[in-house]
Structure formats: structure tokens, C-alpha cells
N, C-alpha and C positions, 0 to 999 in steps of 0.2 A: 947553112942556116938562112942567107934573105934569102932563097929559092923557098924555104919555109912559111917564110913572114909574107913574102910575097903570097904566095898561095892562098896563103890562109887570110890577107886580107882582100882576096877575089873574091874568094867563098863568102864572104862576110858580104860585100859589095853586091853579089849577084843574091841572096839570101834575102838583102834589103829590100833590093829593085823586084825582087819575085813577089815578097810580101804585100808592097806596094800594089803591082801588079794586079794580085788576087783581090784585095782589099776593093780595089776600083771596078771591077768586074762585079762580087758580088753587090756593092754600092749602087752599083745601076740594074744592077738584077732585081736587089731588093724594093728600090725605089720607082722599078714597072710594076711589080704587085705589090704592094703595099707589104714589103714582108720587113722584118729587124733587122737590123746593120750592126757590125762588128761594133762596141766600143771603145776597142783597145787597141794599139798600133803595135806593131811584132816589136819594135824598138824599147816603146816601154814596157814592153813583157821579158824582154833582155837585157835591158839595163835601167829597173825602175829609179827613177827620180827620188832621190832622198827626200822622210817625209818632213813637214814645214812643221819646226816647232817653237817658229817664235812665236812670240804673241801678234795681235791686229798692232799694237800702239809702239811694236817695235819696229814689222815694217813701214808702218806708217813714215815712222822716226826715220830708218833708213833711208828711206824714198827722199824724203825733205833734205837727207844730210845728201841725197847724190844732185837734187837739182841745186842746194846752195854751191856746190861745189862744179857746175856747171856755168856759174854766173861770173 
């Protein structure tokens, strides 16, 4: 089984780094001729970010309650 995990977190590692890879290629390809650029990164297509449902005046609130508690 870690011969497993292992593996399977290379795959994932090289998966990333490839994504990346491509991403910055076509970024400078697109960016010589004036063509569109990917907007999405392979990561957040694989593990989207839960969506934000507080309100503006909760994080707000949060925000304030992490810098008081920084003082």
C-alpha cells in the first residue's frame, strides 16, 4: 500500500508541474499574438474552492475579528 500512495502522489506532483508547464507555454504563445489565455488553473478544475456564502458584512466582521486578535 505506500508503494501505492506513493505513486499516486508522483502522478498527481508530475500532473501538476505538466499543467503548469503547458499553461506557461501557451501564456507566452498567446501573449506574441495577441490570442486568449486559459482562465482556469488544472488545480482549481480538480479541486474547486468551496463557493463563498457568507455575506460582504460577515467577512467583513471576520476580517476585524482576525486583526483584533492579532493585536
Amino acid at each position: 500500500m505506500p508503494y501505492k500512495i506513493k505513486a499516486d502522489h508522483e502522478n498527481e506532483v508530475w500532473r501538476k508541474y505538466t499543467a503548469r508547464c503547458l499553461r506557461l507555454i501557451t501564456e507566452s504563445t498567446a501573449g506574441m499574438v495577441q490570442g486568449k489565455m486559459m482562465t482556469v488553473e488544472y488545480e482549481d478544475i480538480i479541486n474547486p474552492k468551496p463557493e463563498e456564502k457568507r455575506s460582504a458584512d460577515e467577512i467583513i466582521g471576520n476580517i476585524k475579528d482576525k486583526l483584533n486578535k492579532m493585536k
